[in-house]
VOPAGU-2260 file (C-alpha; in pm, 1 decimal, decimal comma):
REM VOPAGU-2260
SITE   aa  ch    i         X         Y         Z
SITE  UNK   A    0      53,1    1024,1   -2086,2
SITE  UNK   A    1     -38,4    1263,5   -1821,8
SITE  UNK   A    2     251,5    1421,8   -1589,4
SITE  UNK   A    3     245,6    1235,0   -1246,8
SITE  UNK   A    4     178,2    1445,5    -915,7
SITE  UNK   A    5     375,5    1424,8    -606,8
SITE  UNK   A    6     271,4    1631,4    -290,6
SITE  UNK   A    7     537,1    1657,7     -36,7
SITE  UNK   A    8     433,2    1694,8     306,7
SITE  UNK   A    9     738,2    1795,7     536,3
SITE  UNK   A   10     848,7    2052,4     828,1
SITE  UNK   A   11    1199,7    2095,7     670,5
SITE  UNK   A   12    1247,8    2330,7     387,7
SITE  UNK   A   13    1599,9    2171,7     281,1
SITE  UNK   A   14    1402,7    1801,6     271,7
SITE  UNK   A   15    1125,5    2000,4      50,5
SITE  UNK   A   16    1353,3    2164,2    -221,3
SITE  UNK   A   17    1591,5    1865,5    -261,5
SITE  UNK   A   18    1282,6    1682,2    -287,8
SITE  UNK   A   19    1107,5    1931,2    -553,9
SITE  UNK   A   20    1431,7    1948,4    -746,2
SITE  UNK   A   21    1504,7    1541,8    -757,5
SITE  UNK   A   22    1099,3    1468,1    -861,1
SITE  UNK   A   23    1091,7    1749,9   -1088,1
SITE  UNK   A   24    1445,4    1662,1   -1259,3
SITE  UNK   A   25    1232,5    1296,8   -1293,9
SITE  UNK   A   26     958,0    1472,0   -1490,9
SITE  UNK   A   27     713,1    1475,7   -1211,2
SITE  UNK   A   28     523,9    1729,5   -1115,4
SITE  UNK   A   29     566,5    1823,3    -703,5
SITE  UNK   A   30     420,3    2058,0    -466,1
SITE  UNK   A   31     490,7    2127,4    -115,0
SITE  UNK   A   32     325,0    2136,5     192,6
SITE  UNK   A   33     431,8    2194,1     566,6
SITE  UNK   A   34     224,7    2107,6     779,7
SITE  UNK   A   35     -82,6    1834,5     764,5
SITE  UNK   A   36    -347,5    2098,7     723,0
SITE  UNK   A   37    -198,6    2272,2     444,6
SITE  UNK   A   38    -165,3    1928,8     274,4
SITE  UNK   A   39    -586,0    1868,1     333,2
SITE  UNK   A   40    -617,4    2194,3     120,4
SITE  UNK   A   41    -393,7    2081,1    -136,1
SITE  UNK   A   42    -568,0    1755,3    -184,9
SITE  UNK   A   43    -895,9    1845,6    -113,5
SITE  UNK   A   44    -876,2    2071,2    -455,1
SITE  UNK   A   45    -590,3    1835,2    -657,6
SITE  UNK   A   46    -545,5    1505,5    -528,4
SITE  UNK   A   47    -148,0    1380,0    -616,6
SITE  UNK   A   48     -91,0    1039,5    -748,8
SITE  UNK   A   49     160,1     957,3    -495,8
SITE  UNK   A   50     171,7    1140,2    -120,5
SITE  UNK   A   51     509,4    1168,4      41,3
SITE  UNK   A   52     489,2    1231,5     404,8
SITE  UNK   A   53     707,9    1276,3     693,7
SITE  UNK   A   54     545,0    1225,9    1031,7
SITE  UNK   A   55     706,0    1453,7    1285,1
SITE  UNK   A   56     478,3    1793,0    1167,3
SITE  UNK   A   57     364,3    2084,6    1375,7
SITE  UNK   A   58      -4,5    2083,4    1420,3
SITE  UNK   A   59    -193,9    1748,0    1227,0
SITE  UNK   A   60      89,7    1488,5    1300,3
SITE  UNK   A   61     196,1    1261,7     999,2
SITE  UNK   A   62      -4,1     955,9    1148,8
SITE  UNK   A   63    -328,5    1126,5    1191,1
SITE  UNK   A   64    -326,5    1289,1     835,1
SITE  UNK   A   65    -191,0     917,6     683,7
SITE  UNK   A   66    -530,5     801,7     900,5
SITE  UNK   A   67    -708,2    1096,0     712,3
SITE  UNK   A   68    -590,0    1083,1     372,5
SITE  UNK   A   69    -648,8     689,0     399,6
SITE  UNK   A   70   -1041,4     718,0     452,2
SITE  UNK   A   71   -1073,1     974,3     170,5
SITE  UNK   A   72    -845,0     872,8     -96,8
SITE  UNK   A   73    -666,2     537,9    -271,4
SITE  UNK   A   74    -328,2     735,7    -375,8
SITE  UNK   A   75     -47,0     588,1    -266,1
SITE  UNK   A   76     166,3     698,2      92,8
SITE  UNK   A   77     518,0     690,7     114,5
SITE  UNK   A   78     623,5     757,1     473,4
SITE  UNK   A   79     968,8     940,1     511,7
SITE  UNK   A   80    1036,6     950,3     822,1
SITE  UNK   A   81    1326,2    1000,3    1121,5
SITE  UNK   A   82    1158,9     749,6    1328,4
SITE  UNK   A   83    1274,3     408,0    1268,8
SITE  UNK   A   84    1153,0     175,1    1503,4
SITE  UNK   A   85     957,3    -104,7    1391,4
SITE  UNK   A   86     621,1     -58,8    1615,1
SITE  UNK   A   87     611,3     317,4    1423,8
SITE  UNK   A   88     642,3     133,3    1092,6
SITE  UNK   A   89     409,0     -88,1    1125,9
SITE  UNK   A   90     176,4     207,2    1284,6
SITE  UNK   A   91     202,9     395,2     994,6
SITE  UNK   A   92     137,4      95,6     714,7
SITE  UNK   A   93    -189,5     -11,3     926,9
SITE  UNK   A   94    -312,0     350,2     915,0
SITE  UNK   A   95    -266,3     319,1     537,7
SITE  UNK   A   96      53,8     404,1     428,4
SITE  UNK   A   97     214,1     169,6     168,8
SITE  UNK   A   98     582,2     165,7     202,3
SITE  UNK   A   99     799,8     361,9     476,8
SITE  UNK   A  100    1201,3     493,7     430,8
SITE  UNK   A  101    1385,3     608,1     743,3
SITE  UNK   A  102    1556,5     939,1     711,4
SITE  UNK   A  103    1902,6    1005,3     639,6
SITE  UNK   A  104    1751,4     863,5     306,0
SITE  UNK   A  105    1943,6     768,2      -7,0
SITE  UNK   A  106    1833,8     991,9    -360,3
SITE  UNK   A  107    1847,3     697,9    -586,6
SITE  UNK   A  108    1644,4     441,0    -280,0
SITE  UNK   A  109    1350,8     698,8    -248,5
SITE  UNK   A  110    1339,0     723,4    -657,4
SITE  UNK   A  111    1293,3     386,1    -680,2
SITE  UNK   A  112    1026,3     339,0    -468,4
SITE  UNK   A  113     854,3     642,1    -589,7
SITE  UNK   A  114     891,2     479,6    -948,5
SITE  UNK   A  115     723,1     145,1    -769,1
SITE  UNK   A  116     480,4     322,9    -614,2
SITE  UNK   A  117     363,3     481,9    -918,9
SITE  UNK   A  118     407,7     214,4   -1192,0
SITE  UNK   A  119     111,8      50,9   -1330,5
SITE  UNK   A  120      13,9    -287,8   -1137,3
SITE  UNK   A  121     155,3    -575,5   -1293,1
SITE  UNK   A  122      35,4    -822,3    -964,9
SITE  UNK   A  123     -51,2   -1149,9   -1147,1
SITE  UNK   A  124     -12,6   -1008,9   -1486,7
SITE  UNK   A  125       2,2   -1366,2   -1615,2
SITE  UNK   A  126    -388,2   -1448,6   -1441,1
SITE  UNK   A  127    -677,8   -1285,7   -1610,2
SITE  UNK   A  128   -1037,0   -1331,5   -1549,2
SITE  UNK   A  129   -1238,4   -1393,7   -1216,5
SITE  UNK   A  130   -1124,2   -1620,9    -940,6
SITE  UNK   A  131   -1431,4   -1696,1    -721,5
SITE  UNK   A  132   -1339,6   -1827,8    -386,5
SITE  UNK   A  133   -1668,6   -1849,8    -158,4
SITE  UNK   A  134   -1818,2   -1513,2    -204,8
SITE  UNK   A  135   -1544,5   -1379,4    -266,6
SITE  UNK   A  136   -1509,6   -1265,2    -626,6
SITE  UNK   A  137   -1201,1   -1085,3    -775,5
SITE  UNK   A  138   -1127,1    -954,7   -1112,4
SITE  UNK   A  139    -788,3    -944,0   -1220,6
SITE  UNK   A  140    -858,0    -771,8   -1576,6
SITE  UNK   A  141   -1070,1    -487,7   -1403,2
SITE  UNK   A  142    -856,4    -477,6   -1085,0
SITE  UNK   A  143   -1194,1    -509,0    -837,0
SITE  UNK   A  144   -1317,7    -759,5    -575,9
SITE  UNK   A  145   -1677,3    -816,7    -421,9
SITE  UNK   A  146   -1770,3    -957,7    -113,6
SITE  UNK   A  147   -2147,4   -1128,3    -137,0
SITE  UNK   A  148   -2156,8    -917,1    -423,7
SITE  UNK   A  149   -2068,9    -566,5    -266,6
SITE  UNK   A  150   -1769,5    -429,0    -364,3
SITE  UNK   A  151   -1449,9    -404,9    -182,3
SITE  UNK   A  152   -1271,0     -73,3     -90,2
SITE  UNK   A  153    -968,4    -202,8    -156,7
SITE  UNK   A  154    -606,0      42,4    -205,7
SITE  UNK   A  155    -396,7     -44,9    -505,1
SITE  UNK   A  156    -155,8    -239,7    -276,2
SITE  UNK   A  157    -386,1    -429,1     -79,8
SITE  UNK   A  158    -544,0    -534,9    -454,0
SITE  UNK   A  159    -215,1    -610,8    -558,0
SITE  UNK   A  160    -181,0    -873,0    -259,5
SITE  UNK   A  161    -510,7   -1006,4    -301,4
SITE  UNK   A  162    -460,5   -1046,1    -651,6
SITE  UNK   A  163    -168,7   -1216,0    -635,5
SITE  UNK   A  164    -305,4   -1477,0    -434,5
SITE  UNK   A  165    -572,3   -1505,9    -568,5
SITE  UNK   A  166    -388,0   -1595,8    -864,1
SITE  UNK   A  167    -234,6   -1887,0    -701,5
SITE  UNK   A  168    -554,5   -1957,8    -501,0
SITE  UNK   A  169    -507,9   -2289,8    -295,7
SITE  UNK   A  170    -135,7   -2278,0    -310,0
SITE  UNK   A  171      78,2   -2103,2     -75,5
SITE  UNK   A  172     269,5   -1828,9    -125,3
SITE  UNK   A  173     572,0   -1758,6      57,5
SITE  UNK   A  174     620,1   -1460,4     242,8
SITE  UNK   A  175     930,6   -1379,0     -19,1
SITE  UNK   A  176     728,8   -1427,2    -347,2
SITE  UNK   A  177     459,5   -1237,3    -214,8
SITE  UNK   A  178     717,2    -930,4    -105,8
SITE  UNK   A  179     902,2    -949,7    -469,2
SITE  UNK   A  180     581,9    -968,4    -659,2
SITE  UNK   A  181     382,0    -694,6    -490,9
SITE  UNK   A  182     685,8    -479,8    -364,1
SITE  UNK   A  183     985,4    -599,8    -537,1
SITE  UNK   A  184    1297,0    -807,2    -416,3
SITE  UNK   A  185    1464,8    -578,7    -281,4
SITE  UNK   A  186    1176,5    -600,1      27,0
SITE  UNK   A  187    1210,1    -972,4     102,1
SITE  UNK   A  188    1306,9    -889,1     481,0
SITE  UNK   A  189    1024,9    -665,2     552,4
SITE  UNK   A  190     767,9    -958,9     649,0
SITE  UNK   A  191     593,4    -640,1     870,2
SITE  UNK   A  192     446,8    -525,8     521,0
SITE  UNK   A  193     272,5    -836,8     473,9
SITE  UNK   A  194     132,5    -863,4     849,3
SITE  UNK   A  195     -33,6    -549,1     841,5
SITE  UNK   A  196    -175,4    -577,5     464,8
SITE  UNK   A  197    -285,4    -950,7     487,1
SITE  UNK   A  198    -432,1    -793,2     863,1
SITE  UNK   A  199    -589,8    -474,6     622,3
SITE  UNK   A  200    -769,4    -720,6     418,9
SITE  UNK   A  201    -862,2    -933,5     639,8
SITE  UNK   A  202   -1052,2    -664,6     854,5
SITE  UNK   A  203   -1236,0    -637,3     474,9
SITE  UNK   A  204   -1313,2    -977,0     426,9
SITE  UNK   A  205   -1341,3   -1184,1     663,6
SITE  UNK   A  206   -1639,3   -1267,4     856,7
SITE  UNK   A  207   -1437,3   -1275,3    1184,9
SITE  UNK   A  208   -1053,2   -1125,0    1091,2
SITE  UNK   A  209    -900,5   -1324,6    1429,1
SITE  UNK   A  210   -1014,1   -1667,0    1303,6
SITE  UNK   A  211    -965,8   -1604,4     923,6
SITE  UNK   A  212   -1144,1   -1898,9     672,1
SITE  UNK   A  213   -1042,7   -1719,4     303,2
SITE  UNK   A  214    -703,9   -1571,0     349,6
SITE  UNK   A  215    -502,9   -1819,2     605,1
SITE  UNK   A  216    -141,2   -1827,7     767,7
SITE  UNK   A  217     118,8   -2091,3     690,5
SITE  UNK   A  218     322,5   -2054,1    1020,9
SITE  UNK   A  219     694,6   -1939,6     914,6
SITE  UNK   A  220     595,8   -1997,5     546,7
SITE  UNK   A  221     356,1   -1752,4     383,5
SITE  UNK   A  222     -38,4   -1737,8     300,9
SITE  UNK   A  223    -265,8   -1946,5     128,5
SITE  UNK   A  224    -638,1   -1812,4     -17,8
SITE  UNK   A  225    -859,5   -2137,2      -1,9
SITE  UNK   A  226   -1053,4   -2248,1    -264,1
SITE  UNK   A  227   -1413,5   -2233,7    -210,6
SITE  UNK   A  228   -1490,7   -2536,4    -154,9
SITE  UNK   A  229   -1260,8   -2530,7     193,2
SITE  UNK   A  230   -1404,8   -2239,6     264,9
SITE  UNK   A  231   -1714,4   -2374,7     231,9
SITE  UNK   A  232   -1666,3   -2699,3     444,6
SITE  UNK   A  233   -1424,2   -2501,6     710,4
């Protein structure tokens, strides 16, 4: 098995070496960066598996190189960031990053994620094959989705919520199972994760995203993928 690769992108030197000595310690492999344009060259020549970034950087601010990295590559984003308030959260996760960890940060908290972040999907492990719904196609054994038979740019995360209901297609899912299966259970109060995902794929799907007819809301409750035939029929 191949060494993982973390880039860390942050304007603090004492955030970068605990961070390089912590990963490394872990067995991963981590380079720095300080600033959002130094972290373009670094990927643009080695792409990481997993990208943590803080957002307060001189030049190329976190959220415009999350926007960047986001339209160029699927590796996961884990935000690590001073700013805490919920509207910069959820600014951050709809520009593509998939989880966010407010600094002062605990060592053992941002391993864990990291490990989640980088672990191989297990979304609807117990599901194989394809579940059609309408057009809609997705492949839980090759982890890939088509739309009228074009595939689907989809991130790992947003396949990992698709796939998970699509695995339970015509049944709703509560907003808790989704967050334990796709995050883990120790996210079952961030309900902002699932807004701006369910929004990502929506945007991807959807004929017309603000009146959704595949991926639908069950007010308080959760989510529900119809079947195709309700699709079909409306």
């Amino acid at each position: 098995m191949s060494v993982q690769r973390i880039l860390v992108v942050d304007d603090e030197p004492a955030i970068r070496r605990t961070l390089r000595v912590n990963l490394s310690a872990r067995g991963y492999e981590v380079d720095v960066a300080e600033t959002g344009d130094d972290a373009l060259i670094q990927m643009g020549s080695h792409p990481p598996h997993l990208l943590i970034l803080d957002l307060m950087l001189p030049g190329l601010s976190g959220l415009d190189l999350c926007a960047t990295v986001r339209s160029q590559w699927k590796f996961p984003i884990l935000v690590l960031s001073a700013r805490g308030e919920e509207h910069t959260k959820v600014r951050a996760l709809d520009l593509g990053a998939d989880d966010y960890l407010t600094k002062p940060f605990g060592m053992d908290e941002l391993l864990a994620r990291v490990r989640a972040l980088l672990r191989r999907p297990t979304t609807a492990a117990s599901n194989t094959g394809v579940v059609l719904t309408g057009s809609l196609a997705v492949n839980l054994d090759t982890r890939t989705a088509t739309l009228k038979e074009t595939a689907l740019d989809l991130t790992a995360r947003e396949f990992d919520v698709l796939a998970y209901l699509a695995g339970n297609t015509g049944k709703v899912v509560t907003h808790r199972q989704l967050l334990a299966e796709v995050w883990g259970p120790e996210y079952n109060g961030e309900t902002q994760y699932l807004r701006v995902f369910i929004n990502r794929l929506r945007r991807k799907i959807e004929d017309d995203p603000a009146h959704p007819r595949l991926i639908v809301t069950e007010p308080g409750v959760g989510y529900r993928l119809l079947p195709a035939l309700q699709t079909q029929s409306g």
